[in-house]
C-alpha positions in Angstrom: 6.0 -24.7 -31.2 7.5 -21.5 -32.2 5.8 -18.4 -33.7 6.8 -18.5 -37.5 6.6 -15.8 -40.2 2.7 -15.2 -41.7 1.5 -16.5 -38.3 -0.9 -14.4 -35.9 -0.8 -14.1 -32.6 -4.4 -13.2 -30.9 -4.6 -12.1 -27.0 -8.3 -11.7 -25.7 -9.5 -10.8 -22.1 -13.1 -10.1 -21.5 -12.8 -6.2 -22.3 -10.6 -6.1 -25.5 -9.2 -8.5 -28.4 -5.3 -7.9 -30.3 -4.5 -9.0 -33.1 -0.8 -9.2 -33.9 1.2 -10.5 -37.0 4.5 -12.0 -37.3 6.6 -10.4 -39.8 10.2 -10.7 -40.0 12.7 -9.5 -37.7 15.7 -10.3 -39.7 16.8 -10.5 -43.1 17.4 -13.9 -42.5 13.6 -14.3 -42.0 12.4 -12.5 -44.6 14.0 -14.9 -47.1 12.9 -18.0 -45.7 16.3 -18.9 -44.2 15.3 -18.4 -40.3 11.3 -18.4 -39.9 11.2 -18.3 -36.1 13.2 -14.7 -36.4 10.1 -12.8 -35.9 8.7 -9.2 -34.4 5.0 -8.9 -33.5 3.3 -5.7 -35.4 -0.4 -4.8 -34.4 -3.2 -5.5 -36.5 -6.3 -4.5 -34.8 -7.2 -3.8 -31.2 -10.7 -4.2 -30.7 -12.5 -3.0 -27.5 -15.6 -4.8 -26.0 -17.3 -1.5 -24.3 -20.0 -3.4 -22.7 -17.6 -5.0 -20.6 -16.4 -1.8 -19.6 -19.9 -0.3 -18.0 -21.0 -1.3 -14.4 -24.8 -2.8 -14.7 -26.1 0.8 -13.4 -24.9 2.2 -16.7 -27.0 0.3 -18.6 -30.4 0.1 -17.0 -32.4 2.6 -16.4 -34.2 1.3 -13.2 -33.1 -1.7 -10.9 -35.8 -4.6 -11.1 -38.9 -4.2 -8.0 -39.1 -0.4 -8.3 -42.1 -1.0 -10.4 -45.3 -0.1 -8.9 -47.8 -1.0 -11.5 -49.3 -4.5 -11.6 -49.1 -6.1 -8.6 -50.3 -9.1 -6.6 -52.4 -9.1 -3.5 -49.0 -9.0 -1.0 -47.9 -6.0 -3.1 -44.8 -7.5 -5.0 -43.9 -6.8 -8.6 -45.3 -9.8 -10.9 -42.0 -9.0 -13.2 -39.9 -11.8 -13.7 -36.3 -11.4 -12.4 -33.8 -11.5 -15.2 -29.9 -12.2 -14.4 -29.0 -8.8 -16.3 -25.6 -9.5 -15.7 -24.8 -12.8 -17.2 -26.9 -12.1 -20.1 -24.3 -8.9 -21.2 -21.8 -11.4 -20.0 -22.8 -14.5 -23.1 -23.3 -11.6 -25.5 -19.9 -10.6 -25.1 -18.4 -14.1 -25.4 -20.5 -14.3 -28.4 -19.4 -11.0 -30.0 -15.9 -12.0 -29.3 -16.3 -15.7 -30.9 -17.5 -14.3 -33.4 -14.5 -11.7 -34.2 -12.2 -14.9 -33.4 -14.1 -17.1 -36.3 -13.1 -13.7 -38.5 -9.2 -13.7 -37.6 -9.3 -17.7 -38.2 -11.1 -17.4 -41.1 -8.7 -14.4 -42.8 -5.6 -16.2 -41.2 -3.1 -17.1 -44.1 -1.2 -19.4 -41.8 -1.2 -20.6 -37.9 -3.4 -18.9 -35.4 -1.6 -18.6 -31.6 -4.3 -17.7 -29.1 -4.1 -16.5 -25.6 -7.5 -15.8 -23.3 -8.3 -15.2 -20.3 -8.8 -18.9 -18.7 -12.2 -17.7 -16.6 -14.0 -17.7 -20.1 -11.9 -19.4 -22.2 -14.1 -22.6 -22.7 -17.8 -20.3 -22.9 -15.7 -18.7 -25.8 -14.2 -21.8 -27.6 -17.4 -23.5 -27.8 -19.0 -20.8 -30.0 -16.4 -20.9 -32.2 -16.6 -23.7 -35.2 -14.6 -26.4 -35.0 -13.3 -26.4 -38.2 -11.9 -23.0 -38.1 -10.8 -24.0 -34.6 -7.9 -26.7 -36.3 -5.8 -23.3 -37.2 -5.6 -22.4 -33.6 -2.2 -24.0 -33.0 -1.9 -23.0 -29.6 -4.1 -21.8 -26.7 -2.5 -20.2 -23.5 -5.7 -19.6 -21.0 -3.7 -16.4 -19.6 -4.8 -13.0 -19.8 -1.3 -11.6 -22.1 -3.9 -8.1 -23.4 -1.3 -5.9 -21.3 2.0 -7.7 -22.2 4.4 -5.6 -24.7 5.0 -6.9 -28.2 8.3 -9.0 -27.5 7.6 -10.3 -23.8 4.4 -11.6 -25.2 6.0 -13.6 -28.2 8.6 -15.1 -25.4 5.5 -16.1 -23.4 3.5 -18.0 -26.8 7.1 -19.2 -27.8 8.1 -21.0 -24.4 
C-alpha cells in the first residue's frame, strides 16, 4: 500500500509527534494521472516536553525526606507513588489524544509510524472508529528520518 496524494503520514516517538502531507511531486500527480508520485511537506511538529525532563526536574523533593508524621519505627506514613509511570500514561494520553485530532481532520488515509515500546498503551486510547483511517502502522521509531527516506520506509 503506497502513500497517495491527500494522504498523511504521522511519525510519533515518546518525545515528539510529525505530521506530514502528501502533496504532489509531479505534474502527473497533481492531475490525478499518477497518485503515488508524491513528496512529504511538514504540517506540524509537536514536542512532548515532559518526556524530555529527568524525574528530578519535576519534583521538588524525592519521596521519605519528609519528617513530619511519622510511625513509632520512624518511617514516613506517605504512600509511595510510581512518579514515573504516572508522567509516562499522561503522555500516551496527550499524544492519543493529538492522534484522534490528525484522524479526525484527515481528508483521506492516515499512515502511522510509532515507536513499538508504546505503541499498543497508545492505540488503545485512541477510538476505534477513527482508528479504521489508520491504513498502516509501522511500530518503528521514523521521528529522525528525512522527508523522502521516510516515505520509502511507509511505502515498502
Amino acid at each position: 500500500m503506497k502513500v497517495l496524494v491527500g494522504d498523511k503520514v504521522v511519525t510519533v516517538n515518546r518525545g515528539e509527534l510529525r505530521v506530514y502531507v502528501a502533496n504532489p511531486r509531479t505534474l502527473e500527480a497533481e492531475a490525478g494521472l499518477k497518485e503515488d508520485e508524491v513528496k512529504l511537506d511538514l504540517e506540524l511538529d509537536k514536542d512532548y516536553i515532559q518526556a524530555h525532563k529527568k524525574l528530578q526536574e519535576l519534583v521538588s523533593d524525592e519521596a521519605g525526606r519528609f519528617k513530619g508524621d511519622t510511625q513509632k519505627n520512624g518511617a514516613s506514613i506517605g504512600e509511595e507513588h510510581n512518579l514515573e509511570l504516572e508522567i509516562e500514561k499522561r503522555i500516551y494520553k496527550d499524544i492519543a489524544n493529538d492522534l484522534e485530532e490528525i484522524l479526525k481532520d484527515a481528508p483521506k488515509r492516515v499512515f502511522l509510524t510509532i515507536n513499538e515500546e508504546f505503541a499498543n498503551e497508545v492505540l488503545n486510547e485512541v477510538d476505534k472508529t477513527l482508528q479504521e483511517k489508520i491504513a498502516k502502522v509501522i511500530k518503528k521509531d521514523y521521528v529522525k528520518l528525512d522527508k523522502e527516506e521516510l516515505l520509502e520506509k511507509v511505502n515498502s
